[in-house]
C-alpha positions in Angstrom: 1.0 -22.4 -44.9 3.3 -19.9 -45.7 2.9 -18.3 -42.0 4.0 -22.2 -40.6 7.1 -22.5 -43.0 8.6 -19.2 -42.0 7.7 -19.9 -38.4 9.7 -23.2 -38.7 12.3 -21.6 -40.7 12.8 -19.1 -38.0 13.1 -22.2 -35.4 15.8 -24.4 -37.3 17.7 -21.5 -38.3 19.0 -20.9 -34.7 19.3 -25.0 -34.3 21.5 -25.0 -37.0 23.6 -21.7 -35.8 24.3 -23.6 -32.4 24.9 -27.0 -34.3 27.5 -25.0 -36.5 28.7 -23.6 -32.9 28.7 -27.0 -31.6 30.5 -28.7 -34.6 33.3 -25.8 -34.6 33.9 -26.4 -31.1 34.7 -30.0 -30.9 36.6 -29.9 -34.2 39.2 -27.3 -32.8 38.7 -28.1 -29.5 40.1 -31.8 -30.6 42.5 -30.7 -32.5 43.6 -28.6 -30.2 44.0 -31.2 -27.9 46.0 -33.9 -29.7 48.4 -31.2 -30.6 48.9 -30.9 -26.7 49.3 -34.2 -26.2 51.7 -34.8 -29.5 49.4 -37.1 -31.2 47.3 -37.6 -34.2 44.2 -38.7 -35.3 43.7 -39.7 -39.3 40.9 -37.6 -41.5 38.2 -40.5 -40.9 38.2 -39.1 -37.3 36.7 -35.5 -38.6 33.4 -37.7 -39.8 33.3 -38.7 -35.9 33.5 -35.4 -35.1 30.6 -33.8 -36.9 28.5 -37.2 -36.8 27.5 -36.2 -33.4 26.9 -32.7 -33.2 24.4 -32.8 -36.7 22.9 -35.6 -35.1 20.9 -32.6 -32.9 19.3 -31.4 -35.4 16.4 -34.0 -34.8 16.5 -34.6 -31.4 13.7 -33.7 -30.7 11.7 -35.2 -33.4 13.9 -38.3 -32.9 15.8 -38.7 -30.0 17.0 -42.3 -30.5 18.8 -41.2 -33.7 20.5 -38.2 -31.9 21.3 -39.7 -29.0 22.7 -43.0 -31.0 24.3 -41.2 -33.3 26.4 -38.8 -30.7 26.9 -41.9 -28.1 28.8 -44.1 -31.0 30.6 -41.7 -32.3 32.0 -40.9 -28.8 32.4 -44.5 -28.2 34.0 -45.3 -31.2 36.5 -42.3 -31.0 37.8 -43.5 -27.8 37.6 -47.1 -28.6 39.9 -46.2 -31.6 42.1 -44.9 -29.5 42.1 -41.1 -30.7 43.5 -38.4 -28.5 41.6 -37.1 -25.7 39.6 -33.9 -26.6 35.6 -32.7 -26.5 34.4 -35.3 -28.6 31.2 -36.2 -26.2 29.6 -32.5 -25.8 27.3 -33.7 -29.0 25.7 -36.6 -26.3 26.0 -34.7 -23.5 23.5 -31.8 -25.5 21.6 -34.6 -26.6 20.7 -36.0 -23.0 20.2 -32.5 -21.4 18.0 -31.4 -24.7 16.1 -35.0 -24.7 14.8 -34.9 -20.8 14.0 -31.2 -21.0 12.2 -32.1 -23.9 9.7 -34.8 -22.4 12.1 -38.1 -23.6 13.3 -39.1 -20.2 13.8 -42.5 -21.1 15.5 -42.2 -24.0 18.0 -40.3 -22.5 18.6 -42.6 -19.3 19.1 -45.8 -21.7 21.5 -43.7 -23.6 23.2 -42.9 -20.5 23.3 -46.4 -19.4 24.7 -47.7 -22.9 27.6 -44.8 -22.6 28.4 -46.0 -19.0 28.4 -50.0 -20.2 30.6 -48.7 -23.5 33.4 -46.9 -21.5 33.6 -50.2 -19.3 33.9 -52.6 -22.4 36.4 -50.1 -24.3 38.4 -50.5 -21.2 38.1 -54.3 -20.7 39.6 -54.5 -24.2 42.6 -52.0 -23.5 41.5 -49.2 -25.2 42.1 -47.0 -22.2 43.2 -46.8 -18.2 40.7 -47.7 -15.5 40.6 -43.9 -14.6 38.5 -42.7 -18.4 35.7 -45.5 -17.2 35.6 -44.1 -13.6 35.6 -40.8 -14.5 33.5 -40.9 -17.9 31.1 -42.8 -15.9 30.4 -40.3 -12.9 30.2 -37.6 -15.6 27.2 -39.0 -17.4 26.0 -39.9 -14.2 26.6 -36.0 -13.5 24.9 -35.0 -16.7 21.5 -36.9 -17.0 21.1 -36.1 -12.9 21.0 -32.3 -13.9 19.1 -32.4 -16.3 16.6 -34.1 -14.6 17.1 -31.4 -11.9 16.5 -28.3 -14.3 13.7 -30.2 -15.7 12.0 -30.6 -12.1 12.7 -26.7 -11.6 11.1 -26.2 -15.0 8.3 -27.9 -14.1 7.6 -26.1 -10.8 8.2 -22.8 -12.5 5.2 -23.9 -15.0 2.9 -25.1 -12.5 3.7 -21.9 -10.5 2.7 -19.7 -12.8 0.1 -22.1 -13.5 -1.0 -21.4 -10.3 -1.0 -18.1 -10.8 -3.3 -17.6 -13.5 -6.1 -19.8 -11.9 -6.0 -17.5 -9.3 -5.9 -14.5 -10.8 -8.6 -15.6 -13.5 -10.7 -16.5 -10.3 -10.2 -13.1 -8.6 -11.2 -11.4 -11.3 -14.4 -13.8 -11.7 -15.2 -13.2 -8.1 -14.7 -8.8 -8.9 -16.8 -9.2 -11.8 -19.8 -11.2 -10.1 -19.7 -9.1 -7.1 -19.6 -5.7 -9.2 -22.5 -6.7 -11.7 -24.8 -8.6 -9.6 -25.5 -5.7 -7.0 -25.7 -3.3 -9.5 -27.9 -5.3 -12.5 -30.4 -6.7 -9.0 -31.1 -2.5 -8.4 -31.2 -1.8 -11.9 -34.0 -4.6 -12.0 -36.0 -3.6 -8.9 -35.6 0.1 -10.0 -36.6 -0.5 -13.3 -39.9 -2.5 -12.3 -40.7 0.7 -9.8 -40.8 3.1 -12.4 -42.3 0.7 -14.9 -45.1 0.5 -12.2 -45.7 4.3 -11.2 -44.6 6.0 -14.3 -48.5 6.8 -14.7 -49.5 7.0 -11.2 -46.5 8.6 -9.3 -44.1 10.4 -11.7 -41.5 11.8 -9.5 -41.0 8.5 -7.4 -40.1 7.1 -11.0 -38.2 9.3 -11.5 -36.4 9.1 -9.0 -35.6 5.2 -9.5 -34.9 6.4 -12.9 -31.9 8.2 -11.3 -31.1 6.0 -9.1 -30.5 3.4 -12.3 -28.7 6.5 -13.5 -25.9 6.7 -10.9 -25.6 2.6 -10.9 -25.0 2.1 -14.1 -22.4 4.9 -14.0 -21.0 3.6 -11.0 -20.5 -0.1 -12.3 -19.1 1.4 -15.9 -16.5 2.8 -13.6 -15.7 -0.4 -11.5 -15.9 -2.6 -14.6 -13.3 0.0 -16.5 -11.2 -0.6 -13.0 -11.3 -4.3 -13.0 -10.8 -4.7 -16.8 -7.9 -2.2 -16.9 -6.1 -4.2 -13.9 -5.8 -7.2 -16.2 -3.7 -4.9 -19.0 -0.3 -4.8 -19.0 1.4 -2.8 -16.4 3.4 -1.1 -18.9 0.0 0.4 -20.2 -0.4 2.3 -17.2 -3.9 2.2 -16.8 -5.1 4.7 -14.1 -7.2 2.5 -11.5 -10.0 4.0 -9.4 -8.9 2.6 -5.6 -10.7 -0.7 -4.7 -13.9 0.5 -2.6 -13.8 -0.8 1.0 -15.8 -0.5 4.2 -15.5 3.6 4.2 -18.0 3.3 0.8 -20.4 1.1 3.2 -23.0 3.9 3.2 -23.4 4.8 -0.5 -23.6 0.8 -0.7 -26.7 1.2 2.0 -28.5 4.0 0.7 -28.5 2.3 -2.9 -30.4 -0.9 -0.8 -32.8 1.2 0.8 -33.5 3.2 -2.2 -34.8 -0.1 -3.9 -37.3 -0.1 -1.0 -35.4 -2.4 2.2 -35.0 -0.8 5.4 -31.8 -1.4 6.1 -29.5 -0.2 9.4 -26.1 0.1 10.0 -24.2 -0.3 13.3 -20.3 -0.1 13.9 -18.7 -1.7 16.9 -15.2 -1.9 18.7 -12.4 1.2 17.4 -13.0 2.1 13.7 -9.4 2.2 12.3 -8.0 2.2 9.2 -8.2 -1.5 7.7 -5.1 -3.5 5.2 -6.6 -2.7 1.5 -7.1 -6.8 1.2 -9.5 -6.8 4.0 -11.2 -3.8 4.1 -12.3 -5.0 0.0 -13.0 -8.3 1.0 -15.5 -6.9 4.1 -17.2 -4.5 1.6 -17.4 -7.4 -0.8 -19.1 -9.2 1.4 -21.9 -6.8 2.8 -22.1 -6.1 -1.1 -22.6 -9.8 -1.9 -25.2 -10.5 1.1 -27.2 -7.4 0.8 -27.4 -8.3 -3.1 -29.1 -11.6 -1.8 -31.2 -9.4 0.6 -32.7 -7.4 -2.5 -32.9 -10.5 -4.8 -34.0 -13.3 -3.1 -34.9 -12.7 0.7 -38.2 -11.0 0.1 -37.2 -8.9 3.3 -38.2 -5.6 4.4 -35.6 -4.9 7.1 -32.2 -5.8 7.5 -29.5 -5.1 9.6 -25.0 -4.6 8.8 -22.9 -4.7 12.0 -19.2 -3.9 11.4 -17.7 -5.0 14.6 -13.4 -4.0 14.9 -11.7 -6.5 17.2 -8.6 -6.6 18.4 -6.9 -9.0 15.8 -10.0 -9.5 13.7 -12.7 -7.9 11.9 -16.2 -9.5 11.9 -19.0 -8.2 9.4 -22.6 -9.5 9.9 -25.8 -8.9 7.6 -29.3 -10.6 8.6 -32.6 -9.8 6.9 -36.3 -10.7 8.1 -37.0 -12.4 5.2 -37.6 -16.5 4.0 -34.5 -17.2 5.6 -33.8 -19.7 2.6 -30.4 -20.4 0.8 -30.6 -18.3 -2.6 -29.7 -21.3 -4.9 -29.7 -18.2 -7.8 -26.5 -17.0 -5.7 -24.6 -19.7 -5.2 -21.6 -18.2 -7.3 -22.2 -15.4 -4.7 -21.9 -17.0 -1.7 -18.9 -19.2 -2.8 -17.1 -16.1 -3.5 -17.7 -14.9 -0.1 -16.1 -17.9 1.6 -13.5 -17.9 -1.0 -12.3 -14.3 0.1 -12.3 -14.9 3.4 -10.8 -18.3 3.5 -7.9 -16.2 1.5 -7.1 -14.0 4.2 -7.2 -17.0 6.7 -10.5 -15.9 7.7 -13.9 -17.8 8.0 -17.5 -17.4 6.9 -20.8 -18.3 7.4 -24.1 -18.1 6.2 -27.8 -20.1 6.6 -30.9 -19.4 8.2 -31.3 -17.5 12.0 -33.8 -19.8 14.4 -35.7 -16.5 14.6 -36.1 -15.6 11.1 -34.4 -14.0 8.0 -31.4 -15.4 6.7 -27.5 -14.5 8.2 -24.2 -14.1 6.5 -21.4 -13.9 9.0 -17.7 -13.5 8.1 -14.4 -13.1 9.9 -11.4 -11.5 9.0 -8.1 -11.3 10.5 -6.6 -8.1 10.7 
């Protein structure tokens, strides 16, 4: 409890600074203004004032007090017939603080009571037509930009918003596509040696090694993806994001875990944009995870074909040619990636066989 008070101790004590502020402006400001203008106003008028202006110090909590507080003492200094001066910036904070602050319709009734009082206090005399025009087009004014920096507000939230999802979901997408080729090799190279540790030592050992260099390599992406969601201020070195040039390490790790698995390249190899050349390699990654996991395939095949205005990667298998319901996070975060670069993707059984994942990517 202590923690609370001091936190809300620490939030009124600016209030009441800019009340003070407030207060100290309409005061002189008023006074400075019937001096100008040669009149006078008697010591009842001070109440008026400072009514309005410590009237803010619950508007938010209470609005209707705030707001009907500043409003008749404006309304009431004028319908006096007091000298001109600053007496309605207390409202005017109240409207603008009340519609940024969720009370909308609090502050448009408010509005619509000033507008109706300036029109009665002049259908009694108490001033010209001009103060009703005018004083009516300013609140008018007034509650119309608030409602404008409130919309801005808004879109600013929802932006960033926006923002997060996405970047939450990229970083899901890294993390799934990181861990789930490199736990499925773990797992297939773990059950090898389990099962000739007795019979065939050094082929255990060397799945044993191969577990080796995957673990290490997925320490070092997750230690890349994790330190991208620091603060840049931390300056976290970053390993760069792998892409299509890191296609046969990704290969060799496949056919290590016992798939037979060939690449081919078509069209002018060229240096790729760092977004697409990631999502490419994310998606072999992804498909030939599937391969290992699910397919039951011995063979499959990666074509990276370079197009003109597009780059198109293909994997296809021999195996059940099935939909691995396991990897349905997988496959989603395919398609996401490539409908992200405004590219396509597809992926379902070949009339021959095996299983195919197909994705496009303009370049």
């Amino acid at each position: 409890m202590p923690g609370r008070a001091g936190a809300t101790y620490g939030r009124q004590v600016p209030a009441l600074v800019r009340v003070l502020l407030l207060t100290a402006f309409q005061v002189v400001g008023t006074v400075g203004a019937a001096h100008a203008q040669g009149q006078r106003f008697p010591v009842g008028g001070y109440l008026l004032l400072v009514a309005g202006p410590l009237s803010l110090l619950v508007v938010r909590r209470a609005p209707w007090v705030s707001l009907g507080c500043s409003l008749g003492a404006a309304v009431t200094w004028f319908a006096l017939g007091y000298p001109g001066g600053p007496v309605p910036a207390a409202f005017v904070v109240a409207v603008l603080i009340s519609v940024l602050s969720g009370h909308r319709v609090e502050a448009w009734w408010a509005v619509a009571a000033g507008v109706v009082g300036l029109w009665v206090a002049w259908a009694f005399g108490a001033h010209d037509l001009g103060p009703a025009l005018g004083g009516s087009a300013w609140l008018i004014v007034v509650v119309t930009v608030a409602e404008q920096v409130r919309m801005r507000r808004q879109q600013v939230l929802e932006h960033r918003h926006r923002r997060a999802s996405e970047e939450r979901l990229q970083v899901a997408r890294e993390l799934h596509d990181v861990l789930a080729h490199s736990v499925s090799l773990i797992s297939v190279h773990a059950g090898v040696a389990l099962h000739l540790l007795d019979t065939d030592p050094d082929q255990a050992r060397t799945s044993l090694e191969t577990i080796r260099d995957a673990s290490r390599d997925t320490l070092t992406e997750l230690r890349a993806t994790v330190g991208a969601l620091r603060a840049p201020a931390e300056e976290v070195p970053l390993r760069p994001a792998p892409g299509l040039d890191a296609l046969p390490a990704l290969v060799s790790g496949v056919i290590a875990a016992g798939v037979d698995v060939r690449t081919r390249l078509g069209g002018a190899v060229r240096p790729l944009p760092a977004a697409v050349d990631l999502a490419a390699y994310r998606i072999v990654q992804e498909a030939l995870t599937n391969v290992t996991r699910h397919a039951a395939a011995t063979h499959a095949e990666v074509v990276v074909s370079y197009g003109d205005h597009e780059l198109t990667v293909e994997v296809t298998d021999d195996g059940r040619g099935c939909e691995p319901v396991a990897a349905g996070n997988g496959l989603t975060g395919m398609q996401e990636r490539a409908v992200a670069l405004g590219g396509s993707l597809s992926a379902g059984p070949r009339a021959e066989g095996g299983f195919r994942v197909r994705g496009v990517l303009p370049v």
